[in-house]
Every structure is written in structure tokens, then in C-alpha cells.
mmJSON file of the N, C-alpha and C atoms, coordinates in Angstrom:
{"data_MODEL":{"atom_site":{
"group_PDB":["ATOM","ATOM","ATOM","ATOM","ATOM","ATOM","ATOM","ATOM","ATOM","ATOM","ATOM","ATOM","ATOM","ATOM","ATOM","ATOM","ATOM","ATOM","ATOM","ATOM","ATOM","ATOM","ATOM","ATOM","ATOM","ATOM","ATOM","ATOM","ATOM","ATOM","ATOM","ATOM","ATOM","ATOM","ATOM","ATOM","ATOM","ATOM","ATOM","ATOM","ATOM","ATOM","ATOM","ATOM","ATOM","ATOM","ATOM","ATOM","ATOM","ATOM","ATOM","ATOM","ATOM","ATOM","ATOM","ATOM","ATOM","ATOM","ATOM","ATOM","ATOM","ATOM","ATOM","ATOM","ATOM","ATOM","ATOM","ATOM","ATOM","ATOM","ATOM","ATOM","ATOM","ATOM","ATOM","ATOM","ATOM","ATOM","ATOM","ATOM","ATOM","ATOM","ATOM","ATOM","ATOM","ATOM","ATOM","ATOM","ATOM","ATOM","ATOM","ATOM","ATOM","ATOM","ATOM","ATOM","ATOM","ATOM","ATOM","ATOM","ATOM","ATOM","ATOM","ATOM","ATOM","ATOM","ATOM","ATOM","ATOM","ATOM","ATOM","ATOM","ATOM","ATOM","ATOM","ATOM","ATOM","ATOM","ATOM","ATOM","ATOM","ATOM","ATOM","ATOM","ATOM","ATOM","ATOM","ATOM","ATOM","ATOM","ATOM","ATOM","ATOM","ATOM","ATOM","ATOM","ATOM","ATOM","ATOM","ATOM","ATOM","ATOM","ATOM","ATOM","ATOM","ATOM","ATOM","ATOM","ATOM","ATOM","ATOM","ATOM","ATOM","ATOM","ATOM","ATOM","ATOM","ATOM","ATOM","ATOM","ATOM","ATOM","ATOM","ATOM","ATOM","ATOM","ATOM","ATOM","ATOM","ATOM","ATOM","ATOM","ATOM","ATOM","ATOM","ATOM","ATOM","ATOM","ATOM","ATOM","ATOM","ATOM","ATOM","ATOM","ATOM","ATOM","ATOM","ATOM","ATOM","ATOM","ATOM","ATOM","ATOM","ATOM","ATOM","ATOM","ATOM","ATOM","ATOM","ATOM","ATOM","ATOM","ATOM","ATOM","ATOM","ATOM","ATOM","ATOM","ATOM","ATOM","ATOM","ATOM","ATOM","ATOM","ATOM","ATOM","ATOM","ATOM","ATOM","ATOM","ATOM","ATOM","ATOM","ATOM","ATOM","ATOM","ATOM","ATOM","ATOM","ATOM","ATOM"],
"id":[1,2,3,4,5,6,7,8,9,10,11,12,13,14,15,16,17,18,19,20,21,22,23,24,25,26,27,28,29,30,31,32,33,34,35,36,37,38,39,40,41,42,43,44,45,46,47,48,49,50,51,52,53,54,55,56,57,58,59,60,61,62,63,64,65,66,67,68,69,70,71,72,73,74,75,76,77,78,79,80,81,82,83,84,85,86,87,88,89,90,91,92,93,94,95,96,97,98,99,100,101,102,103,104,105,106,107,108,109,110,111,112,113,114,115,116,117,118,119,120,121,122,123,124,125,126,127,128,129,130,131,132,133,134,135,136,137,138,139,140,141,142,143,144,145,146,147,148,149,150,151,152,153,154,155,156,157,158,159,160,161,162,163,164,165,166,167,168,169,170,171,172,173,174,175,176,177,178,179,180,181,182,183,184,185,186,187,188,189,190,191,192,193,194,195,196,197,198,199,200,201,202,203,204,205,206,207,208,209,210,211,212,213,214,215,216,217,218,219,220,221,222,223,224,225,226,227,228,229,230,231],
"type_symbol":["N","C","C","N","C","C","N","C","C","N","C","C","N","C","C","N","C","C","N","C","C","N","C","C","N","C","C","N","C","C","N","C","C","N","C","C","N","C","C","N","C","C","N","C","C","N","C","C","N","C","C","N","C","C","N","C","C","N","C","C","N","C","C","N","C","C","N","C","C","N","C","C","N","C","C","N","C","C","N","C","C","N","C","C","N","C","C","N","C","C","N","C","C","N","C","C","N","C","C","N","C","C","N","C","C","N","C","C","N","C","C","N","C","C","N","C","C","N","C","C","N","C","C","N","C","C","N","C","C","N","C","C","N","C","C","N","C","C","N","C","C","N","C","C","N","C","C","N","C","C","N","C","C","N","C","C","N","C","C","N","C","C","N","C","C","N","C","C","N","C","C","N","C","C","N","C","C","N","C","C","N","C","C","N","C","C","N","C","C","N","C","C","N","C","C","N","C","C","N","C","C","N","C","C","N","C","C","N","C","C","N","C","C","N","C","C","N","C","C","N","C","C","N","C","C","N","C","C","N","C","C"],
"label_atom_id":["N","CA","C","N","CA","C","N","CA","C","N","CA","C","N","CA","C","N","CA","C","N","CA","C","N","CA","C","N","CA","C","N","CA","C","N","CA","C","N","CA","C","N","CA","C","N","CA","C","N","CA","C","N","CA","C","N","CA","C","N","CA","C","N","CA","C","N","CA","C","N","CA","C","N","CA","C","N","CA","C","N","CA","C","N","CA","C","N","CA","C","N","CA","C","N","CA","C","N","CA","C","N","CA","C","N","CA","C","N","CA","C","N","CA","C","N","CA","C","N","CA","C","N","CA","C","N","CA","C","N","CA","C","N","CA","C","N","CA","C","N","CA","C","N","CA","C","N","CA","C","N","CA","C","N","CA","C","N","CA","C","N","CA","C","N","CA","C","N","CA","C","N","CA","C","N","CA","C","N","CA","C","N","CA","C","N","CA","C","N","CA","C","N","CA","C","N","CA","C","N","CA","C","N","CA","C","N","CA","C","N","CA","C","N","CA","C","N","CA","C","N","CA","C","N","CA","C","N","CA","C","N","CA","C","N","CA","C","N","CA","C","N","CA","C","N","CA","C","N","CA","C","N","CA","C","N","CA","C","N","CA","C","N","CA","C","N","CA","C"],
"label_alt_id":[null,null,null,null,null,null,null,null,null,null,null,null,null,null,null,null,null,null,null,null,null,null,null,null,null,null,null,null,null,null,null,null,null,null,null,null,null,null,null,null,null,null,null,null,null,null,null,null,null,null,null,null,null,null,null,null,null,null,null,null,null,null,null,null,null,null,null,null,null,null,null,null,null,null,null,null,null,null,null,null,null,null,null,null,null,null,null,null,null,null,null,null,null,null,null,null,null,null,null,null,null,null,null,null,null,null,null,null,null,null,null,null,null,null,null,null,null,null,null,null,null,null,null,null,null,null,null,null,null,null,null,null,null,null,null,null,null,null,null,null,null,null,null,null,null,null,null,null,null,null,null,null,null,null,null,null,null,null,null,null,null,null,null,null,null,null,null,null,null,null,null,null,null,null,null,null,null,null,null,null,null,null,null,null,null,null,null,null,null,null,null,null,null,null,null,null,null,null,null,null,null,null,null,null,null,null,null,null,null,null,null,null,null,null,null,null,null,null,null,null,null,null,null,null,null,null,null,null,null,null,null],
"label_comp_id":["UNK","UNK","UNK","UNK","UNK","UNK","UNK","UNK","UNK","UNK","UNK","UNK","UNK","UNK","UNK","UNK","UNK","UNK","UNK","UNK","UNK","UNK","UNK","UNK","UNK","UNK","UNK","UNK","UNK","UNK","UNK","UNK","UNK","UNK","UNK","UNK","UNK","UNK","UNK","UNK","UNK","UNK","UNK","UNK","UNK","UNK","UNK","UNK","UNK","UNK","UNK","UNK","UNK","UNK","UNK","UNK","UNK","UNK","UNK","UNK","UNK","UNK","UNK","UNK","UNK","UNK","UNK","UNK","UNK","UNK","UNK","UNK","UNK","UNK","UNK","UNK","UNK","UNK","UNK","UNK","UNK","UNK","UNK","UNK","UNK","UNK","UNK","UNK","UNK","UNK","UNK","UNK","UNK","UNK","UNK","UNK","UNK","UNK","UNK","UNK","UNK","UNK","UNK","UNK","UNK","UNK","UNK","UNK","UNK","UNK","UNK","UNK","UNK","UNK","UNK","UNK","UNK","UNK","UNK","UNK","UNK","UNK","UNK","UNK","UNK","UNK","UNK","UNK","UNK","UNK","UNK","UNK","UNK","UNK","UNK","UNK","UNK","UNK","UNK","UNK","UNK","UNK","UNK","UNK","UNK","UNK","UNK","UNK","UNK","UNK","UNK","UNK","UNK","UNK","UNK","UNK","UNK","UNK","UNK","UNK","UNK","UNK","UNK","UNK","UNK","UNK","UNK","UNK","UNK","UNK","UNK","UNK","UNK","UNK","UNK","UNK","UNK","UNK","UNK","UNK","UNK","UNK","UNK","UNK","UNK","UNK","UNK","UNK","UNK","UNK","UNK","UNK","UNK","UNK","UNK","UNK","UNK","UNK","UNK","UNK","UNK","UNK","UNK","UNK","UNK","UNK","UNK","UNK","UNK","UNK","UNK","UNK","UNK","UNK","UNK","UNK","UNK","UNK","UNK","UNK","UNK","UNK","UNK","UNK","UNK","UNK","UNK","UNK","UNK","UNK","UNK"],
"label_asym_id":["A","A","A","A","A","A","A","A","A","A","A","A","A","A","A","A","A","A","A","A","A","A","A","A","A","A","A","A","A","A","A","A","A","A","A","A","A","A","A","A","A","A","A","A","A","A","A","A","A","A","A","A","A","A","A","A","A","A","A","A","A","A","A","A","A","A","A","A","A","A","A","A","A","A","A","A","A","A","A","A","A","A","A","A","A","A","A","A","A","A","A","A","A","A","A","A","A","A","A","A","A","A","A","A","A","A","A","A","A","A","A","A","A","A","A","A","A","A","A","A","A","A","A","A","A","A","A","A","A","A","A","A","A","A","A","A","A","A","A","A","A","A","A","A","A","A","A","A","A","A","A","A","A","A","A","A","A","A","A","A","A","A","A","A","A","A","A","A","A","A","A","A","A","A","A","A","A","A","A","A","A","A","A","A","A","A","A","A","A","A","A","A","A","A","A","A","A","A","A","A","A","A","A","A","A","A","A","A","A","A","A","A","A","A","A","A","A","A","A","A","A","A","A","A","A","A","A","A","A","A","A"],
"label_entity_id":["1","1","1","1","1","1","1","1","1","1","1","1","1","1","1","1","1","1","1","1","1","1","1","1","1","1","1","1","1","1","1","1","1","1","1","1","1","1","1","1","1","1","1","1","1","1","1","1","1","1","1","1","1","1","1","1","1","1","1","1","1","1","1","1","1","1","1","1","1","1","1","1","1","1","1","1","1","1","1","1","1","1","1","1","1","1","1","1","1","1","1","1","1","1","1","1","1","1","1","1","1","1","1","1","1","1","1","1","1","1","1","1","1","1","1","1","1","1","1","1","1","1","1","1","1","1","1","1","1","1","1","1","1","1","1","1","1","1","1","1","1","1","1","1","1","1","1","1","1","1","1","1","1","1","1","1","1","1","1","1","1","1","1","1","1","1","1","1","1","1","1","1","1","1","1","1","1","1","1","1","1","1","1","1","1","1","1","1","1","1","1","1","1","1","1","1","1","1","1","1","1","1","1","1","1","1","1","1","1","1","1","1","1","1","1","1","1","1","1","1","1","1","1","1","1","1","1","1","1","1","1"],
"label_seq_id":[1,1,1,2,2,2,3,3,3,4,4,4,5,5,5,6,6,6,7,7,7,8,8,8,9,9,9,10,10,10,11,11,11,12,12,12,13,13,13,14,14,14,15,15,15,16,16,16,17,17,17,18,18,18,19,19,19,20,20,20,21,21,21,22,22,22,23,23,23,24,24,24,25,25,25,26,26,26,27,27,27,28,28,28,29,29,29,30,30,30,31,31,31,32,32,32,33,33,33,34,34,34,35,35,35,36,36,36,37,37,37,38,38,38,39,39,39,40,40,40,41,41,41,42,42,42,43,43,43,44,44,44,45,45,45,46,46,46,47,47,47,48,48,48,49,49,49,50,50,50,51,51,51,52,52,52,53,53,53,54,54,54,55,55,55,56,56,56,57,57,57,58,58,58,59,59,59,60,60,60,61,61,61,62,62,62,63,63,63,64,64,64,65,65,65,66,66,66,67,67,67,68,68,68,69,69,69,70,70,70,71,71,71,72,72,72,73,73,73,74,74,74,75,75,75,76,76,76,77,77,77],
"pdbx_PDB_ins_code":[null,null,null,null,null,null,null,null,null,null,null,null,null,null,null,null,null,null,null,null,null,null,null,null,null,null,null,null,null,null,null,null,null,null,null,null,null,null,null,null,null,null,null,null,null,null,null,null,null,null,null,null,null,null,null,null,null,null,null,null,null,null,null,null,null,null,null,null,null,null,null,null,null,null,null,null,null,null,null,null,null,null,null,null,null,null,null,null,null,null,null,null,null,null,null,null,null,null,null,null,null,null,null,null,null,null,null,null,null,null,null,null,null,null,null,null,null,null,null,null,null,null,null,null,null,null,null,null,null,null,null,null,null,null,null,null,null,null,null,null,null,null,null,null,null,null,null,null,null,null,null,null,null,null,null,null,null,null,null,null,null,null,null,null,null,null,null,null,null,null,null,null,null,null,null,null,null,null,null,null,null,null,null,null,null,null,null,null,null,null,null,null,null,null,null,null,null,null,null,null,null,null,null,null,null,null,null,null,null,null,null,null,null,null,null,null,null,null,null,null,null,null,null,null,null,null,null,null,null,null,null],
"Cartn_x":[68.892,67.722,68.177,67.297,67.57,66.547,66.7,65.76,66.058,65.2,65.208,64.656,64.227,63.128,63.406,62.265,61.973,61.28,61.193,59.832,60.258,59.218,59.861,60.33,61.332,62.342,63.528,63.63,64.959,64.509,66.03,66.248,66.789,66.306,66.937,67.858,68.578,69.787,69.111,70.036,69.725,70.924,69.9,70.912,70.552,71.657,72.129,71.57,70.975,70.947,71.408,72.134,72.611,71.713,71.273,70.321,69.094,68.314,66.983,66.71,66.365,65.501,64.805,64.864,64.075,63.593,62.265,61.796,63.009,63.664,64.945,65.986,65.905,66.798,66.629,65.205,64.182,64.034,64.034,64.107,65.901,66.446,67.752,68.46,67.657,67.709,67.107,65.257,64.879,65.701,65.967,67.277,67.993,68.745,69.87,69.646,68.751,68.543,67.055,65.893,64.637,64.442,64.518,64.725,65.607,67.201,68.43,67.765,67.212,66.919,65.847,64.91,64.236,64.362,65.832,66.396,66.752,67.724,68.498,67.603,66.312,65.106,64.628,64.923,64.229,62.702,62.344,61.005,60.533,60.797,59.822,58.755,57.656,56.728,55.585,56.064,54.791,55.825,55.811,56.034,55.307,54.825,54.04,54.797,55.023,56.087,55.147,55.211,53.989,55.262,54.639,54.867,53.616,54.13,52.93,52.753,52.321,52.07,52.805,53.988,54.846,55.066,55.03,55.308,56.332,57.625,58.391,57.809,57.177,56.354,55.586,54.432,53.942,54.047,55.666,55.771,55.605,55.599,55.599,56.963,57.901,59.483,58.912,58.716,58.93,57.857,56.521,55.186,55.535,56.252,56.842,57.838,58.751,59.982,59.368,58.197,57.143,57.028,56.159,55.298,56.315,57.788,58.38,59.061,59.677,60.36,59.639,58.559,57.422,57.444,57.058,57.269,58.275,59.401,60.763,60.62,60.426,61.313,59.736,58.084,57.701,58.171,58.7,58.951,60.243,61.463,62.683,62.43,61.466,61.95,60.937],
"Cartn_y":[238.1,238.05,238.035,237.522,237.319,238.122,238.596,239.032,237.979,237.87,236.937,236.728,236.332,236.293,235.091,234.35,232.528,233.039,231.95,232.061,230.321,229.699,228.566,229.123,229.644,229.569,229.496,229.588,229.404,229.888,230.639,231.474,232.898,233.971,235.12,235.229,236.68,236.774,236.614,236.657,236.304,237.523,238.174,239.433,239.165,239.353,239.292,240.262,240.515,241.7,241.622,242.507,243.459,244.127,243.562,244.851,244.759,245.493,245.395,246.734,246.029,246.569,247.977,248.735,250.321,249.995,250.736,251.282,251.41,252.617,253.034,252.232,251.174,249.793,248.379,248.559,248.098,248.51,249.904,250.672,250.052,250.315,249.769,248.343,247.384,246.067,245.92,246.52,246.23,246.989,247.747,248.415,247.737,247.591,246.909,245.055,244.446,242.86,242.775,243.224,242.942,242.64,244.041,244.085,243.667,243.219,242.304,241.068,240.452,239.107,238.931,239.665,239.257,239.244,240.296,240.013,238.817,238.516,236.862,236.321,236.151,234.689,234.634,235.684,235.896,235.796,236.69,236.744,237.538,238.427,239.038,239.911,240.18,240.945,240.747,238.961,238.241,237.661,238.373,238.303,238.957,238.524,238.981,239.376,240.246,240.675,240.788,239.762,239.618,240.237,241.08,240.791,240.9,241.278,241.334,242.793,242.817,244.117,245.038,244.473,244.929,245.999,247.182,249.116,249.377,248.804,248.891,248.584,247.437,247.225,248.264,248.926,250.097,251.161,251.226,252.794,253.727,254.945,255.91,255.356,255.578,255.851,254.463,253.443,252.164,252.06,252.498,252.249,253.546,254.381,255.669,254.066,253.794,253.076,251.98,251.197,250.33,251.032,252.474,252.58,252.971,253.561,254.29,252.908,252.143,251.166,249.834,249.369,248.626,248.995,250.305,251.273,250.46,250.593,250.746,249.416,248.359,247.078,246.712,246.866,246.716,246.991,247.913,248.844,248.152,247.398,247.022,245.476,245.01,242.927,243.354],
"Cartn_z":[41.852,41.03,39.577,38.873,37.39,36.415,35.422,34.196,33.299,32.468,31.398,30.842,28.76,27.966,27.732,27.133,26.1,24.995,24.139,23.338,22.77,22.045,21.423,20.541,20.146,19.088,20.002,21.378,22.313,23.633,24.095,25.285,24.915,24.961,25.1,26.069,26.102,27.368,28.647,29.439,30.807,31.178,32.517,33.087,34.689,35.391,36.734,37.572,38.21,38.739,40.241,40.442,41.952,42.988,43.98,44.474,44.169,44.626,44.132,43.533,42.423,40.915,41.118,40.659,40.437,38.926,38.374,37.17,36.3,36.879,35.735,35.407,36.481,36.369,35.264,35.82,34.884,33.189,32.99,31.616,31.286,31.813,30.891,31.121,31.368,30.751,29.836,29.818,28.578,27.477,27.801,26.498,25.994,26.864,26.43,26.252,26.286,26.169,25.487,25.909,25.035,23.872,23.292,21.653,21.568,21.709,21.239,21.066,22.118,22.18,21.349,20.553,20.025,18.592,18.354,17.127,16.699,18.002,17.924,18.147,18.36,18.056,16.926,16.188,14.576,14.786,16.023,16.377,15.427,14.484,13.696,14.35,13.374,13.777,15.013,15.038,15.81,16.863,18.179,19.352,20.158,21.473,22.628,24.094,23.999,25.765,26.763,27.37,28.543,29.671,30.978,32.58,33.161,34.484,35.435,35.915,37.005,37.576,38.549,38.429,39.383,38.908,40.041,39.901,38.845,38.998,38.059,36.529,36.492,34.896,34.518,35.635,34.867,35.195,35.996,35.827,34.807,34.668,33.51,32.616,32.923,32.198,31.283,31.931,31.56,30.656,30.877,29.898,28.845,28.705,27.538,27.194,27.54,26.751,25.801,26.075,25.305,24.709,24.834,23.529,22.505,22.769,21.899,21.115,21.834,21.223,20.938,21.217,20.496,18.9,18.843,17.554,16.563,17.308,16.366,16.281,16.982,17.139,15.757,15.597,15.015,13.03,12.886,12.3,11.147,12.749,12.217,11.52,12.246,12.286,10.782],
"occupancy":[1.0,1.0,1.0,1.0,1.0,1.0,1.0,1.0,1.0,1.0,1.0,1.0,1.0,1.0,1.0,1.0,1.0,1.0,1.0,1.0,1.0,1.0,1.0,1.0,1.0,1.0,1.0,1.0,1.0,1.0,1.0,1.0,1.0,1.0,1.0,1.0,1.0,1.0,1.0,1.0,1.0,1.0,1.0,1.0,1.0,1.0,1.0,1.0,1.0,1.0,1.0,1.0,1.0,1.0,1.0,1.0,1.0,1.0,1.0,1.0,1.0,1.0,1.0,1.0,1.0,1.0,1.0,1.0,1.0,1.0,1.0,1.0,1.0,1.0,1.0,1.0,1.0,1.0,1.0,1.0,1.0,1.0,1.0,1.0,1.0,1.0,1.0,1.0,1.0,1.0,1.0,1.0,1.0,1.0,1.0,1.0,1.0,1.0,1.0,1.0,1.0,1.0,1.0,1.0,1.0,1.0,1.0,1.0,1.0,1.0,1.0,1.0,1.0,1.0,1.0,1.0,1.0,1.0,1.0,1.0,1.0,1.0,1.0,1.0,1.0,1.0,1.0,1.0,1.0,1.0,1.0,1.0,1.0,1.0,1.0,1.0,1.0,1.0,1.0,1.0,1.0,1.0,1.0,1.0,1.0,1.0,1.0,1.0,1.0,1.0,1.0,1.0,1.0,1.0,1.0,1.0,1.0,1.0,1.0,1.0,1.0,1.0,1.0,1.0,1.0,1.0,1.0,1.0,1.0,1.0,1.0,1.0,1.0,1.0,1.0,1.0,1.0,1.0,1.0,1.0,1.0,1.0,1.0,1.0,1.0,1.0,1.0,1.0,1.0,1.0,1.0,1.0,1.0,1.0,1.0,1.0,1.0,1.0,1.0,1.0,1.0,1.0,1.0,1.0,1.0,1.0,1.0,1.0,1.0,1.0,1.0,1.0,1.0,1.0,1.0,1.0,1.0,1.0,1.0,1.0,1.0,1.0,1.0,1.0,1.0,1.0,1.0,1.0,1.0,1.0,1.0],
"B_iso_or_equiv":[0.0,0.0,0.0,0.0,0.0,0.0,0.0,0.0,0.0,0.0,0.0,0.0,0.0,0.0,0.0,0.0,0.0,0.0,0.0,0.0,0.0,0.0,0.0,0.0,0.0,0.0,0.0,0.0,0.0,0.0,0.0,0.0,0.0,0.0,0.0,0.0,0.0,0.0,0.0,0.0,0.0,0.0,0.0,0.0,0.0,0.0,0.0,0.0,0.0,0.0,0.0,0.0,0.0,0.0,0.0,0.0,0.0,0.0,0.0,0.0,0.0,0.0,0.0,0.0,0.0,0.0,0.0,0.0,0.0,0.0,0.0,0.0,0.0,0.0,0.0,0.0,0.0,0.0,0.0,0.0,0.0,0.0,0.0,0.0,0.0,0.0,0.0,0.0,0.0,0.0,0.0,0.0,0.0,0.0,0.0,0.0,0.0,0.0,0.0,0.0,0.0,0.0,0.0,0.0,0.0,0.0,0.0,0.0,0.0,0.0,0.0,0.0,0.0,0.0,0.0,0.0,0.0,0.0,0.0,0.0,0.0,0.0,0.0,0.0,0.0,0.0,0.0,0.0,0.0,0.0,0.0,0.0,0.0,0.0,0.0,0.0,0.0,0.0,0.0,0.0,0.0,0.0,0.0,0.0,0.0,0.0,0.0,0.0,0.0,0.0,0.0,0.0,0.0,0.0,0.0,0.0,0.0,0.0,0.0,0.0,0.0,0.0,0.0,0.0,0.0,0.0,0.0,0.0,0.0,0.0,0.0,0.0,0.0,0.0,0.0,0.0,0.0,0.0,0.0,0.0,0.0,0.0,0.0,0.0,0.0,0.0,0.0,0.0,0.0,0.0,0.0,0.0,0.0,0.0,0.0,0.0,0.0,0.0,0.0,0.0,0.0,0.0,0.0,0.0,0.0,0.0,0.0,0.0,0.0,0.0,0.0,0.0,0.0,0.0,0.0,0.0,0.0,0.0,0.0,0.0,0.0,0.0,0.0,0.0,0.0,0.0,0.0,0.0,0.0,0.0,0.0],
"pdbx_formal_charge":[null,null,null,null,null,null,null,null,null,null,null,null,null,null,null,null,null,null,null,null,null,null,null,null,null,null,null,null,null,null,null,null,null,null,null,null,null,null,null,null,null,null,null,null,null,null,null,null,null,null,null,null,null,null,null,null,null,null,null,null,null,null,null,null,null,null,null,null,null,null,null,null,null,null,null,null,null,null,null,null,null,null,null,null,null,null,null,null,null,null,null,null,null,null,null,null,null,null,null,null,null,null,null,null,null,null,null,null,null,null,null,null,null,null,null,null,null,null,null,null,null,null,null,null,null,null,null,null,null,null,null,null,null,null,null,null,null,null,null,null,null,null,null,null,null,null,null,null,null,null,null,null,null,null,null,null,null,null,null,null,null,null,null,null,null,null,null,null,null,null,null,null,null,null,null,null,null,null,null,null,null,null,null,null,null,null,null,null,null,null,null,null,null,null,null,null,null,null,null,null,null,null,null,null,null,null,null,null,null,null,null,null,null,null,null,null,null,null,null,null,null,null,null,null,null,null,null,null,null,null,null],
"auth_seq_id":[1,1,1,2,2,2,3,3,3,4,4,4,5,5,5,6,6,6,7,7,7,8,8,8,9,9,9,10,10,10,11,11,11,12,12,12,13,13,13,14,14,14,15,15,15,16,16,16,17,17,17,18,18,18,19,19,19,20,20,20,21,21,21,22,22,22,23,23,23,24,24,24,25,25,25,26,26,26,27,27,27,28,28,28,29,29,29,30,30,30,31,31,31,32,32,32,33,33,33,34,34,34,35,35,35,36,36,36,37,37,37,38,38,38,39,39,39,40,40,40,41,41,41,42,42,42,43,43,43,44,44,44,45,45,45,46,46,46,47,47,47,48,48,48,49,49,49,50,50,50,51,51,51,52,52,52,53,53,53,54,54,54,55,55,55,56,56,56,57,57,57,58,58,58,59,59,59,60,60,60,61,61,61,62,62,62,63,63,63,64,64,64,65,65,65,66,66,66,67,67,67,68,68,68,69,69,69,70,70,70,71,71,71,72,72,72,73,73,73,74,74,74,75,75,75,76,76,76,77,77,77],
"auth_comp_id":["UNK","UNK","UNK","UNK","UNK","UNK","UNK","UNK","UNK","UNK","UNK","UNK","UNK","UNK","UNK","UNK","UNK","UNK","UNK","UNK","UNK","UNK","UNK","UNK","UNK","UNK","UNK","UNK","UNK","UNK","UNK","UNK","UNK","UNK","UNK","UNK","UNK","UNK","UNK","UNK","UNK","UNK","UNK","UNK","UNK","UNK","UNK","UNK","UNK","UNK","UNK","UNK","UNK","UNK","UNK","UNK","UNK","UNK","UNK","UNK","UNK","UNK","UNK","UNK","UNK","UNK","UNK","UNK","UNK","UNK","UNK","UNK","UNK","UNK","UNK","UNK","UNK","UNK","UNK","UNK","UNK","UNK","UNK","UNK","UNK","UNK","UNK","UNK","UNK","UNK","UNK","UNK","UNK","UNK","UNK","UNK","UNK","UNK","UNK","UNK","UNK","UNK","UNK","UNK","UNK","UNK","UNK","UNK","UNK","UNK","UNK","UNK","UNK","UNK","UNK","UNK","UNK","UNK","UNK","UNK","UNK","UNK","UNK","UNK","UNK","UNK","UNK","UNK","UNK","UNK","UNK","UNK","UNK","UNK","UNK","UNK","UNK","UNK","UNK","UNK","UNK","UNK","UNK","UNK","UNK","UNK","UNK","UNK","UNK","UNK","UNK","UNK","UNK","UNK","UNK","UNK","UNK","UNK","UNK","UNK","UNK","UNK","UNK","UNK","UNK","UNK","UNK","UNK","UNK","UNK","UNK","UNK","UNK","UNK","UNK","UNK","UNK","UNK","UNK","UNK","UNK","UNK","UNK","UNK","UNK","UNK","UNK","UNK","UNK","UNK","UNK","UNK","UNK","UNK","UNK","UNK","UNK","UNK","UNK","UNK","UNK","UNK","UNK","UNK","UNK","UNK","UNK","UNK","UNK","UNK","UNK","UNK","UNK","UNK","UNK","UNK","UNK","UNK","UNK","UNK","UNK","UNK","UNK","UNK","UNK","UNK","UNK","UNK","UNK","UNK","UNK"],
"auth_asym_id":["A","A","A","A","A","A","A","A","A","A","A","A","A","A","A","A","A","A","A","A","A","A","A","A","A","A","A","A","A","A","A","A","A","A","A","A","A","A","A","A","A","A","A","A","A","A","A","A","A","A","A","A","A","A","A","A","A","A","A","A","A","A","A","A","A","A","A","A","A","A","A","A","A","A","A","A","A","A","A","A","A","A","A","A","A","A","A","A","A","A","A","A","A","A","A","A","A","A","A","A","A","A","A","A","A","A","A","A","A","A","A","A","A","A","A","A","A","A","A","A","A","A","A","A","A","A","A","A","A","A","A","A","A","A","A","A","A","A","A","A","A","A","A","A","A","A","A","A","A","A","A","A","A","A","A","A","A","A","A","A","A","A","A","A","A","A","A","A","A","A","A","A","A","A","A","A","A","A","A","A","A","A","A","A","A","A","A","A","A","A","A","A","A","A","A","A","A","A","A","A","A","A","A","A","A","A","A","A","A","A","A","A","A","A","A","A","A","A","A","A","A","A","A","A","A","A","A","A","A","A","A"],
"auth_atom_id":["N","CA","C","N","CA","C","N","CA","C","N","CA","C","N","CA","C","N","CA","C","N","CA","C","N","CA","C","N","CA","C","N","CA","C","N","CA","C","N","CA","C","N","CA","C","N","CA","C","N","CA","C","N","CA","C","N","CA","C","N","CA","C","N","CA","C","N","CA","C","N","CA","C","N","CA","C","N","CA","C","N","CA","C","N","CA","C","N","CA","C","N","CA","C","N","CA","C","N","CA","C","N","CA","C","N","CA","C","N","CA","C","N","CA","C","N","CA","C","N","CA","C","N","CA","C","N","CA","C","N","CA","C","N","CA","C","N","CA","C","N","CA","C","N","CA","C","N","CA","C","N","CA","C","N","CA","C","N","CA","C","N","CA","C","N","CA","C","N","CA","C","N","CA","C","N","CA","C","N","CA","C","N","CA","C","N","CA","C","N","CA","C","N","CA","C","N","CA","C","N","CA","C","N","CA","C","N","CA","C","N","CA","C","N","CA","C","N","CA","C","N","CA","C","N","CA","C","N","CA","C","N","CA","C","N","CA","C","N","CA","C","N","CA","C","N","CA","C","N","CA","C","N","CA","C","N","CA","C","N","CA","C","N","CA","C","N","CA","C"],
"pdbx_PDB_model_num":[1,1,1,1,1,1,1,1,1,1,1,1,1,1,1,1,1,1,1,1,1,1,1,1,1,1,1,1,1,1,1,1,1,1,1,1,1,1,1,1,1,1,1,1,1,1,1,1,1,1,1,1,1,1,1,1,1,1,1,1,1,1,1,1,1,1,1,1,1,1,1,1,1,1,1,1,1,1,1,1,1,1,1,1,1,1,1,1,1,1,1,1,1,1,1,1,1,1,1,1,1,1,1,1,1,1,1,1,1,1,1,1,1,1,1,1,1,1,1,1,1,1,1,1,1,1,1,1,1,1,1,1,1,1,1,1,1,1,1,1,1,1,1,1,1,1,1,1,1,1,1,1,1,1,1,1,1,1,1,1,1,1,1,1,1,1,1,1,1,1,1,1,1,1,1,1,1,1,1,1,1,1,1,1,1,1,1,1,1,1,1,1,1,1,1,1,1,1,1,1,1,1,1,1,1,1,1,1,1,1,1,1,1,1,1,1,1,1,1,1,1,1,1,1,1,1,1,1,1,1,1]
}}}
């Protein structure tokens, strides 16, 4: 399975994944690749992070890691 962001300004990273995916698995890709990739698109303030509804998307850990780092990544670009 793959993770992975677009926007038209490109392709963000692309990450591999092993296994199948947990929440907390989930919380540290977006860590470590989300906000990166949206640095390297020079997405700025005006970007939209869409998923769907999968358990992992709105687990707790994962809907706390949005609101905290939405924050920052608003804050930084």
C-alpha cells in the first residue's frame, strides 16, 4: 500500500507502507511527510487536506495531531 499527497503545484512524497496501517501508523506519516510536502509545494496558507472516513482518519490521536499541527503548519507557511 502507498500514502501519498498532489496538489497542482506537483507531487508530494510518496511512502511505502508494510502491513496494514493502524491510526498510530497513520499519525507518523502524516508527521513525518504531510507538512514536509506541503512545504516543498510552496503551498502556503491556502491548502485543503482532504481524506475519507476511514477509522484511522478519525481516530482521536490522529484528529488531536490535525488540530495541533494544522495550527503550526498555518502559523509557519
Amino acid at each position: 500500500m502507498l500514502w501519498g499527497c498532489f496538489s497542482a503545484g506537483g507531487t508530494g512524497r510518496l511512502v511505502r507502507i508494510e502491513g496494514k496501517m493502524n491510526a498510530a501508523m497513520y499519525r507518523e506519516i502524516l508527521n513525518e511527510n504531510m507538512l514536509q510536502s506541503a512545504l516543498d509545494l510552496r503551498l502556503g496558507r491556502r491548502f485543503i487536506f482532504q481524506q475519507d472516513n476511514d477509522p484511522k482518519h478519525t481516530a482521536k490521536i490522529t484528529k488531536e495531531w490535525l488540530r495541533h499541527n494544522w495550527r503550526s503548519c498555518r502559523e509557519e507557511t
